[in-house]
Backbone bond lengths (Angstrom), bond angles and torsions (degrees), N, CA, C in turn:
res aa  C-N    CA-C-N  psi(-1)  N-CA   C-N-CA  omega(-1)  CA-C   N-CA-C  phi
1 X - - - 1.468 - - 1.524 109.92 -
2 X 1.308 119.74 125.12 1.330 122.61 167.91 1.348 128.49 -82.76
3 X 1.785 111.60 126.82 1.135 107.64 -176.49 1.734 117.73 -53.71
4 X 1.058 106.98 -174.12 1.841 119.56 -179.73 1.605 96.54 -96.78
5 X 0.785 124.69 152.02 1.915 144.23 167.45 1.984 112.73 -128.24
6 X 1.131 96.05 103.82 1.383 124.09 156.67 1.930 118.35 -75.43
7 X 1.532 126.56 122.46 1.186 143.53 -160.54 1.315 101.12 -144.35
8 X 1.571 111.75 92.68 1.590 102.37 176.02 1.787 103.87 -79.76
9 X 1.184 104.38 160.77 1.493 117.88 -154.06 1.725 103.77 -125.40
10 X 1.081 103.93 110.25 2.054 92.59 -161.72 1.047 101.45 -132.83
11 X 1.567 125.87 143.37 1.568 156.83 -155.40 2.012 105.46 -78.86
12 X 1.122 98.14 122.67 1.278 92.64 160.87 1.562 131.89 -162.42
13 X 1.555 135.32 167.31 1.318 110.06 -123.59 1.487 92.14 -96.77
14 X 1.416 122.57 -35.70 1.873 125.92 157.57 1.414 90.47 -111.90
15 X 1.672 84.44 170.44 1.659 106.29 -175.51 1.762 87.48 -103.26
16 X 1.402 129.96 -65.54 1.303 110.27 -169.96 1.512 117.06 -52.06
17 X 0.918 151.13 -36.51 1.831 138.79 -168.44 1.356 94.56 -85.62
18 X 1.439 143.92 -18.99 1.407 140.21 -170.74 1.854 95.09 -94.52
19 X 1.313 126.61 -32.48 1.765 104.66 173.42 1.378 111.49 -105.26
20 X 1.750 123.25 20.95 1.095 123.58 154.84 1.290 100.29 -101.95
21 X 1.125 140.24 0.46 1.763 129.09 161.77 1.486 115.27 -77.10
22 X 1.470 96.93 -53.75 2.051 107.81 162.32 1.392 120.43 -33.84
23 X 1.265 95.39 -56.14 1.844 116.60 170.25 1.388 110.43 -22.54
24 X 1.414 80.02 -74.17 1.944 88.88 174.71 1.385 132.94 -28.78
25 X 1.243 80.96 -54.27 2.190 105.47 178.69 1.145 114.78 -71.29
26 X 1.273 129.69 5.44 1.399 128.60 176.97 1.709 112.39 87.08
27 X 1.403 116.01 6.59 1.714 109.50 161.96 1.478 127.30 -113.33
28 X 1.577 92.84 163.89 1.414 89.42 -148.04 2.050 103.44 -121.81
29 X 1.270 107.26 161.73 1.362 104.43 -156.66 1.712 97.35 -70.11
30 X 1.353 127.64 137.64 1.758 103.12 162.52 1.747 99.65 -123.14
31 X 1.330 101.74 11.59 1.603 96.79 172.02 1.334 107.98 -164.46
32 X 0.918 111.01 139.21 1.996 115.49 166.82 1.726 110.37 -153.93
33 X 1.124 97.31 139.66 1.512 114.76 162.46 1.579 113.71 -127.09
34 X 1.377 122.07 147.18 1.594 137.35 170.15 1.919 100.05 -82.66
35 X 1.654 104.58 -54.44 1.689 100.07 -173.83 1.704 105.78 -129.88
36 X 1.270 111.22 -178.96 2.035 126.33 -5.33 2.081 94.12 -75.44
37 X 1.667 110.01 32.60 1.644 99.23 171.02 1.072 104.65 -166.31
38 X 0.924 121.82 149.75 1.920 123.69 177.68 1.226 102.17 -64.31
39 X 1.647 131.18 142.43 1.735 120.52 171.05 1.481 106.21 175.73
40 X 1.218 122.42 133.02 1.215 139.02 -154.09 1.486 102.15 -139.27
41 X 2.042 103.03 146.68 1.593 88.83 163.95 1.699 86.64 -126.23
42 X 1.367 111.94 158.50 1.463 122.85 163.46 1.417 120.40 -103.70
43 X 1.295 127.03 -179.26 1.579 125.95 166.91 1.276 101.13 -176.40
44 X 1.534 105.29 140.85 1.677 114.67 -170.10 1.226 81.44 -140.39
45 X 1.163 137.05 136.83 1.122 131.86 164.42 1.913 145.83 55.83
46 X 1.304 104.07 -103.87 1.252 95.87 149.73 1.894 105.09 -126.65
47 X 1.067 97.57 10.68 1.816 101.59 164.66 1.374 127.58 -83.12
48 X 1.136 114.18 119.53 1.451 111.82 168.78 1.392 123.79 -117.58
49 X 1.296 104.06 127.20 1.825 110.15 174.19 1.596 132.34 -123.69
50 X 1.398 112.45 109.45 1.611 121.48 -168.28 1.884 93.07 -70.32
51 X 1.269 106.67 166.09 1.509 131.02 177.49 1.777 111.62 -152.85
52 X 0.997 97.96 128.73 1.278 125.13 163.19 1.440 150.23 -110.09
53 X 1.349 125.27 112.97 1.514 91.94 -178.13 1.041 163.39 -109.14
54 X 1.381 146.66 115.88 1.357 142.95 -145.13 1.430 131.60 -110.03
55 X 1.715 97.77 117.23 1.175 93.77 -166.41 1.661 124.12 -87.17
56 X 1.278 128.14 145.73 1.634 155.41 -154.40 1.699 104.92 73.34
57 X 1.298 124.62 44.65 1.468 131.55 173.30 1.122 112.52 -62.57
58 X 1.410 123.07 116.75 2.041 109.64 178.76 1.552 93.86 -93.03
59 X 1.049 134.20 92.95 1.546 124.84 163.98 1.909 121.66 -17.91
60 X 1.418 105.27 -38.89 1.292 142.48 -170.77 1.791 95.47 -51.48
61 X 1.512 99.93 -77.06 1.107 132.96 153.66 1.758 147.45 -23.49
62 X 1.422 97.49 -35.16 1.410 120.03 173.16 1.112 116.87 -50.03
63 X 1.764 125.63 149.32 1.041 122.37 176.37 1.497 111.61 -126.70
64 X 1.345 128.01 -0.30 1.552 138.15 -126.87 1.670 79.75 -104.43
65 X 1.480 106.02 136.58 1.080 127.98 149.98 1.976 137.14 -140.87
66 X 1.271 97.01 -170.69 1.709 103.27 166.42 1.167 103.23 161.77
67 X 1.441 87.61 172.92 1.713 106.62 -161.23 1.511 105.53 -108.76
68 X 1.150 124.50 149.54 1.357 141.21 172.64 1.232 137.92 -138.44
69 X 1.454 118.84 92.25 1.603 132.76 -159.72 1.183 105.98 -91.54
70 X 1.460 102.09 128.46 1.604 123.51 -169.28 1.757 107.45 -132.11
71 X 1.025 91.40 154.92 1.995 97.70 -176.25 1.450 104.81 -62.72
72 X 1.504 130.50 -34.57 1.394 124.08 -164.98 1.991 102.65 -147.20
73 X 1.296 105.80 153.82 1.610 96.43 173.90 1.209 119.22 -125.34
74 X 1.072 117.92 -36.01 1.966 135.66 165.43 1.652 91.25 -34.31
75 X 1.184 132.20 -111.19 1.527 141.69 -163.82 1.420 91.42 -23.46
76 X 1.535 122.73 -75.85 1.382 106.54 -160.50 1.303 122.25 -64.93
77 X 1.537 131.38 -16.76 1.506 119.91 162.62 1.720 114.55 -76.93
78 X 1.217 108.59 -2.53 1.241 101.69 163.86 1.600 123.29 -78.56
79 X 1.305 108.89 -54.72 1.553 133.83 156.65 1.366 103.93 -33.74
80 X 1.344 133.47 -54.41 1.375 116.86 -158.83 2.117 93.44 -86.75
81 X 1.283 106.34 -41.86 1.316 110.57 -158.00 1.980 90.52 -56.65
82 X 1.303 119.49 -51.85 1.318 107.52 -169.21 1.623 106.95 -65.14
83 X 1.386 130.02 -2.39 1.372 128.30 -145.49 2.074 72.93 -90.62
84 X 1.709 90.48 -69.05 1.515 86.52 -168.14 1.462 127.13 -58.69
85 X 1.992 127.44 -27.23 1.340 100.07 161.69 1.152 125.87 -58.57
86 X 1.218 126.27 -37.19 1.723 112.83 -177.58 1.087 97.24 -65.49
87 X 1.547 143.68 -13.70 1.353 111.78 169.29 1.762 134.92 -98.01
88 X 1.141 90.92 -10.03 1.786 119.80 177.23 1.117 98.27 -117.00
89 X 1.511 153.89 -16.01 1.130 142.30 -174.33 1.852 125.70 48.04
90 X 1.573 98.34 36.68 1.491 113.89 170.46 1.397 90.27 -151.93
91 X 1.475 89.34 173.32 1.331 133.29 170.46 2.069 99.02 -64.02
92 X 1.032 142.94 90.45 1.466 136.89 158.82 1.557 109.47 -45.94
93 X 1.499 122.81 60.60 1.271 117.36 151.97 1.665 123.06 -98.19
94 X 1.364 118.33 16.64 1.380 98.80 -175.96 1.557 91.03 -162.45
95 X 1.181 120.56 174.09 1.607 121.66 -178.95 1.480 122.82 78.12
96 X 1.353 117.05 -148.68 1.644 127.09 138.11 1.116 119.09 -140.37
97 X 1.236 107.51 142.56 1.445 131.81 -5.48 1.608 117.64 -73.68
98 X 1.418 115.77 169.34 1.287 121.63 168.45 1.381 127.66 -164.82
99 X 0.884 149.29 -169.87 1.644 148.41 -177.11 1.623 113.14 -170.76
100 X 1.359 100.51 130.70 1.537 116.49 163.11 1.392 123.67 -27.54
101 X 1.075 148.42 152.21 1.380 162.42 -140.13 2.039 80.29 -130.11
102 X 1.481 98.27 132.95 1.436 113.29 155.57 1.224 124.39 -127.04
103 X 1.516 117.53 133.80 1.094 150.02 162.49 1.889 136.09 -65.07
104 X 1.283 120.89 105.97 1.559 100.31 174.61 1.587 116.66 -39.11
105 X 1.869 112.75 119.81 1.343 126.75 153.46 1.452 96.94 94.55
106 X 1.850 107.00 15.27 1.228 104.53 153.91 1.933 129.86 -68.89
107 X 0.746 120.51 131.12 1.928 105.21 178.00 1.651 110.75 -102.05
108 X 1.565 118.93 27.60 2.045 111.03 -172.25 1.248 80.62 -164.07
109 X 1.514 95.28 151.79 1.582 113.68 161.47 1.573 98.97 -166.04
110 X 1.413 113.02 133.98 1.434 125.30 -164.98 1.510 89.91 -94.92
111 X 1.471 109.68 137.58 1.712 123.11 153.58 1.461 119.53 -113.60
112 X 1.181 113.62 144.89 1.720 109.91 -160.49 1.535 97.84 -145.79
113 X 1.326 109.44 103.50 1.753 121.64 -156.15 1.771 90.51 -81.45
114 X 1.316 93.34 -178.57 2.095 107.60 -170.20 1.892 87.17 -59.93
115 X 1.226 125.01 -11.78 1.714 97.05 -156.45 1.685 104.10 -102.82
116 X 1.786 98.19 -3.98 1.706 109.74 -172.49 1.298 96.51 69.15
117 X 1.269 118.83 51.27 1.894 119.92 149.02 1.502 94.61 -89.96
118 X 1.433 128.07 129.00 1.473 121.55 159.46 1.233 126.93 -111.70
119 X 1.761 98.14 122.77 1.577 99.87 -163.81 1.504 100.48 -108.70
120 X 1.852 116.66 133.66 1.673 115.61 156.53 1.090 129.94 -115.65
121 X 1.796 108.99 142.83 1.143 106.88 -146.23 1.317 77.99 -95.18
122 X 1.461 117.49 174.40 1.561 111.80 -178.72 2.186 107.14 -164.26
123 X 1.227 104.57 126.94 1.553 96.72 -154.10 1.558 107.20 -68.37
124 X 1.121 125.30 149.67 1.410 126.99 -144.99 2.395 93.43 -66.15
125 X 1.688 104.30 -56.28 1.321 100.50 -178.02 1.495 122.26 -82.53
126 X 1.116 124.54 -2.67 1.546 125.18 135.28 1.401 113.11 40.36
127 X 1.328 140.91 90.59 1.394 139.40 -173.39 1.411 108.00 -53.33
128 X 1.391 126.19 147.82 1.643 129.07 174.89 1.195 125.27 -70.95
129 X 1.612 157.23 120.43 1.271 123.59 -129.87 1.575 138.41 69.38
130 X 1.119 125.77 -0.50 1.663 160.87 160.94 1.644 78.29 -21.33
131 X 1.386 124.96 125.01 1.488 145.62 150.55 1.514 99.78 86.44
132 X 1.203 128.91 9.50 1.633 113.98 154.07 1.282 107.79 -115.93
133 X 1.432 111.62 124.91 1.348 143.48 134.30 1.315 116.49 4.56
134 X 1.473 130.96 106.81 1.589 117.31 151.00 0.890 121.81 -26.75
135 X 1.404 111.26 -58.96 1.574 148.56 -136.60 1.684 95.59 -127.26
136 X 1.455 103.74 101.33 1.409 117.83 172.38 1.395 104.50 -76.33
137 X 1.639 127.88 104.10 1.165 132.68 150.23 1.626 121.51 -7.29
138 X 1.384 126.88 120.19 1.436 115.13 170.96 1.508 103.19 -123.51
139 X 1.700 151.50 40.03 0.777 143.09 150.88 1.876 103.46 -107.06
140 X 1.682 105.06 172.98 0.875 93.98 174.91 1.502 136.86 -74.56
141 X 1.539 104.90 -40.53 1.197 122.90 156.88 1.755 131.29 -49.34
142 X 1.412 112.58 -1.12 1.466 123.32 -167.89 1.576 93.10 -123.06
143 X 1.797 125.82 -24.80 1.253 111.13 162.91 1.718 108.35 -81.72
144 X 1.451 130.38 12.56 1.143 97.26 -168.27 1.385 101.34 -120.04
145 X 1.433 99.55 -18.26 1.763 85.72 163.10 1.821 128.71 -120.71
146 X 1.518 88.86 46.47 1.567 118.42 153.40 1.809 107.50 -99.34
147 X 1.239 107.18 -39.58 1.761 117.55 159.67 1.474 103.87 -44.04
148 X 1.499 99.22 -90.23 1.568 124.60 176.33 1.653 107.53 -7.90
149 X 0.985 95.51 -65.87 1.998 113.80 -157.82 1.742 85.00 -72.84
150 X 1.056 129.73 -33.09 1.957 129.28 -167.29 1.528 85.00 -73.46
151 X 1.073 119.63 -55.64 1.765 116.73 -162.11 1.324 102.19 -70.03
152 X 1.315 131.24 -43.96 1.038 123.71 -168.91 1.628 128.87 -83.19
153 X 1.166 81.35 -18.91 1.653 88.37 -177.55 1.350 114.45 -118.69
154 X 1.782 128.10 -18.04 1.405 110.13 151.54 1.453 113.60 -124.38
155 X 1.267 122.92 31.77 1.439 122.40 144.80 1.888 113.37 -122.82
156 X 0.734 119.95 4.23 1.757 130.77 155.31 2.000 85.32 75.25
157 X 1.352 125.01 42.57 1.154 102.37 -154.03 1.913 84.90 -134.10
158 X 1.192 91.69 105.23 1.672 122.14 -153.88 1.620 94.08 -74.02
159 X 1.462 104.57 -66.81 1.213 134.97 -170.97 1.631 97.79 -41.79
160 X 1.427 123.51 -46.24 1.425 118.33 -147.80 1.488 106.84 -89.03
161 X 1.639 105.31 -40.38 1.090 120.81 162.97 1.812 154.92 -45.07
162 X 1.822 74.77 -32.81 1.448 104.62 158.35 1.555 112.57 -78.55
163 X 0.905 123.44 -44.98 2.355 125.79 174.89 1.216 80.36 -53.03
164 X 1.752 129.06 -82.75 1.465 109.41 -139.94 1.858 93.32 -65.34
165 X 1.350 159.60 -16.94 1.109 116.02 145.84 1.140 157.60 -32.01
166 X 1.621 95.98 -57.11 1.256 120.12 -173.58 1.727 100.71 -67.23
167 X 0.991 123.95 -42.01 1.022 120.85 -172.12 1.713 114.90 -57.19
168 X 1.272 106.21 -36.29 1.945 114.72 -162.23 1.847 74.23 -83.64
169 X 0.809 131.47 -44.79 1.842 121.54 -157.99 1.237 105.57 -55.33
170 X 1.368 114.09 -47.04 1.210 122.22 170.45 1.212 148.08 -25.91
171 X 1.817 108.96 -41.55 1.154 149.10 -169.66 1.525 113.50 -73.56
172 X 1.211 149.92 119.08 1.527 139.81 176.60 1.643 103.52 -59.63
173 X 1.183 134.13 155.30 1.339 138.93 176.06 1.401 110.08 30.70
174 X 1.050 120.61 73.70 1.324 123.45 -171.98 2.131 100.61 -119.23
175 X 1.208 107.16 -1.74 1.562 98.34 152.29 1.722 89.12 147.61
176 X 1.517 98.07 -173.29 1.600 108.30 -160.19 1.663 110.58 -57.74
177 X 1.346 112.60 151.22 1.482 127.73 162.90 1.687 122.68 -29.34
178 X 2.164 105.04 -30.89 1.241 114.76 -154.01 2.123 87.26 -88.50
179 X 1.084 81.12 -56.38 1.609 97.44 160.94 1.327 123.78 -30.20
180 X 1.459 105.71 -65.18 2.043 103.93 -177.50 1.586 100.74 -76.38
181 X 1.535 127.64 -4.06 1.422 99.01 169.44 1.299 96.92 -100.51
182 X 1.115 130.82 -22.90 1.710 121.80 -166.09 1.843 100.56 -79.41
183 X 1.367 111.63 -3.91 1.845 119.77 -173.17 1.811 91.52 -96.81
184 X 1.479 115.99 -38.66 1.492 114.06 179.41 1.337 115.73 -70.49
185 X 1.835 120.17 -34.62 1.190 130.96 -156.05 1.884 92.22 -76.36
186 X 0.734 102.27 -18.21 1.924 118.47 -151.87 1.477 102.93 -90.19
187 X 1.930 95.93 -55.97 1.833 97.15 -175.90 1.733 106.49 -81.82
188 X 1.105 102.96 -13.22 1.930 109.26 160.00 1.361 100.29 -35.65
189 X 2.053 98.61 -83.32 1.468 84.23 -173.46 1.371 143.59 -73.35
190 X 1.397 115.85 7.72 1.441 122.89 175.36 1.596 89.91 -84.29
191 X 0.855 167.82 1.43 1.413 157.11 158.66 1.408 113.57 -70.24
192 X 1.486 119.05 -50.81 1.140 123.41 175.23 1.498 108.79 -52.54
193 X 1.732 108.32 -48.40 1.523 107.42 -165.83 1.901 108.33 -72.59
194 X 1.493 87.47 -13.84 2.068 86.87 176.85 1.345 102.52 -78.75
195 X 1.033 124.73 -26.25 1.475 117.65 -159.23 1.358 129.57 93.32
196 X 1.474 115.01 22.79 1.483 144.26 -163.96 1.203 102.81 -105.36
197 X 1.044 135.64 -20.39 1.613 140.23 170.76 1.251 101.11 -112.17
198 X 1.169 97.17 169.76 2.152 107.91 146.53 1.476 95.38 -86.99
199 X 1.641 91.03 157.63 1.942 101.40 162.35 1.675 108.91 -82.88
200 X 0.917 110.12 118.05 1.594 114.28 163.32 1.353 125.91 -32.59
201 X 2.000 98.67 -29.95 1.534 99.75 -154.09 1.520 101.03 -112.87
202 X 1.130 103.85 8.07 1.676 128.07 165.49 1.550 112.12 -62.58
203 X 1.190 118.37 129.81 1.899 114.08 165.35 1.302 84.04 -61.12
């Protein structure tokens, strides 16, 4: 008996600059048509992703996502992250395209192509409960970047993440020494990803 196959099918604003971005990532075209509609299928592996195209798309705007479970995630955000500086010649933390920042003993990292489809990759054995805490933080500074790290890493929402920093830093005694540098080390890199710095790792 053959299992069922699910193909999420996602909007985008041309078809050529959207399967030369795939390109990058290691997938490869196994179908395309120009009429009577723009539409593409990809395949990386054991992933497959259809494209379509839609016209008045705000990339900006997009909401389209899915998930994509893979055996490992470290290597492949490395793989993809070097794929796109050599091809944009930055760091992809902000704009479109871009991708999540990874962490040792992280298991997800969101990619969000030029059209704002957002795809996460997510490691296949993945603990149950993935982003809560044993250990519920009781300083202030230890609730805010258990916040921080939620916004940023499963709502891609840089901007928000950075206030509830800024905000706990603010605070006099607002929790341990290890804490206010690991809250500085953190809103560092949300600066880069706002566009408030330069990237370091930028030519």
């Amino acid at each position: 008996m053959k299992s069922d196959t699910s193909i999420p099918l996602l909007p985008c604003v041309e078809l050529a600059p959207t399967l030369e971005f795939y390109a990058l990532l290691g997938f490869e075209v196994t179908y395309q048509q120009r009429s009577p509609n723009p539409y593409a299928a990809t395949q990386r592996e054991g992933a497959q992703l259809h494209f379509f195209g839609l016209k008045g798309l705000d990339p900006l705007k997009a909401f389209s996502s899915c998930l994509i479970i893979v055996d490992e995630v470290e290597e492949l955000h490395a793989r993809f992250l070097a794929a796109l500086r050599k091809a944009y010649g930055r760091t992809p933390v902000r704009g479109l395209p871009r991708m999540t920042r990874m962490r040792k003993g992280q298991t997800r990292f969101t990619l969000t192509d030029p059209s704002g489809n957002a795809l996460m990759f997510i490691r296949r054995d993945e603990p149950s409960g993935y982003g809560d805490d044993e250990n519920t933080p009781t300083s202030i500074l230890g609730k805010a970047l258990k916040t921080a790290r939620r916004l940023r890493d499963f709502k891609a929402d840089d901007a928000a993440a950075a206030k509830v920093l800024d905000a706990a830093l603010k605070k006099p005694d607002a929790g341990t020494e290890q804490e206010r540098e690991q809250a500085l080390a953190e809103r560092a890199e949300l600066a880069v990803a706002l566009g408030e710095v330069p990237d370091p790792a930028s030519p």
